[in-house]
C-alpha positions as CSV (number, residue, x, y, z in Angstrom):
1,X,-0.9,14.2,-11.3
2,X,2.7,13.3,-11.9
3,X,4.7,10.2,-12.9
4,X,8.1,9.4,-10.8
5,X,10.8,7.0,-12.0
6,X,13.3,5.4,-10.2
7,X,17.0,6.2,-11.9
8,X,18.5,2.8,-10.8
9,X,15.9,0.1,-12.2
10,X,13.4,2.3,-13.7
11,X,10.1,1.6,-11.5
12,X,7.3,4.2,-12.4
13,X,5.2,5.7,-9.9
14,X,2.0,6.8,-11.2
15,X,0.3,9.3,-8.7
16,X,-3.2,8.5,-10.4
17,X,-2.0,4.5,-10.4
18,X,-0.4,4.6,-6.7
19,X,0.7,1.2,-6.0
20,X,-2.8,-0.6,-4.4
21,X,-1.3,-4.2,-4.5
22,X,1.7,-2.4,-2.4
23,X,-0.4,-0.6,0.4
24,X,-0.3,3.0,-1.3
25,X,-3.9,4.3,-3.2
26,X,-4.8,5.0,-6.5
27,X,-4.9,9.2,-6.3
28,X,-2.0,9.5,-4.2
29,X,0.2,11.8,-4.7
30,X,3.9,11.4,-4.6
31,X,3.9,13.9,-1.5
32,X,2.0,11.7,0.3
33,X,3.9,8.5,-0.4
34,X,5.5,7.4,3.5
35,X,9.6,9.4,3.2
36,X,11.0,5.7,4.5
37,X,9.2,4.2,1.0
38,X,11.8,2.3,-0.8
39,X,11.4,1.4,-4.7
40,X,10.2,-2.3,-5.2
41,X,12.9,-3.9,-7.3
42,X,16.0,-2.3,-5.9
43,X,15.5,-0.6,-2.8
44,X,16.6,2.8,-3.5
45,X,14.9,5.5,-1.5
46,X,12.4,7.5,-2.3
47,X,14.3,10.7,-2.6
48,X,15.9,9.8,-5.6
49,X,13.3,9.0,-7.2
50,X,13.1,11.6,-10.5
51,X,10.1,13.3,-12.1
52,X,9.4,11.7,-15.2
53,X,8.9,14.5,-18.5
54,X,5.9,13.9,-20.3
């Protein structure tokens, strides 16, 4: 499971977290997250979302 960030505000997107209070599973992975997801604080698009380094 992998961790994404966003590069504007810095939201983190657990895949083994998800987002549950936001619609999206605990277990899901980032593949599966809907393409039209945008970040919760500052709207930026999924895509640019980055992979965190552990």
């Amino acid at each position: 499971m992998k961790v994404y960030v966003c590069p504007v505000c810095g939201l983190v997107y657990d895949e083994v977290a998800g987002l549950p209070e936001h619609g999206i599973p605990a277990g899901t992975p980032w593949a599966q997250v809907p393409e039209n997801w945008r970040c919760l604080h500052c709207n930026i698009g999924k895509q640019d979302f980055v992979p965190m380094e552990h």
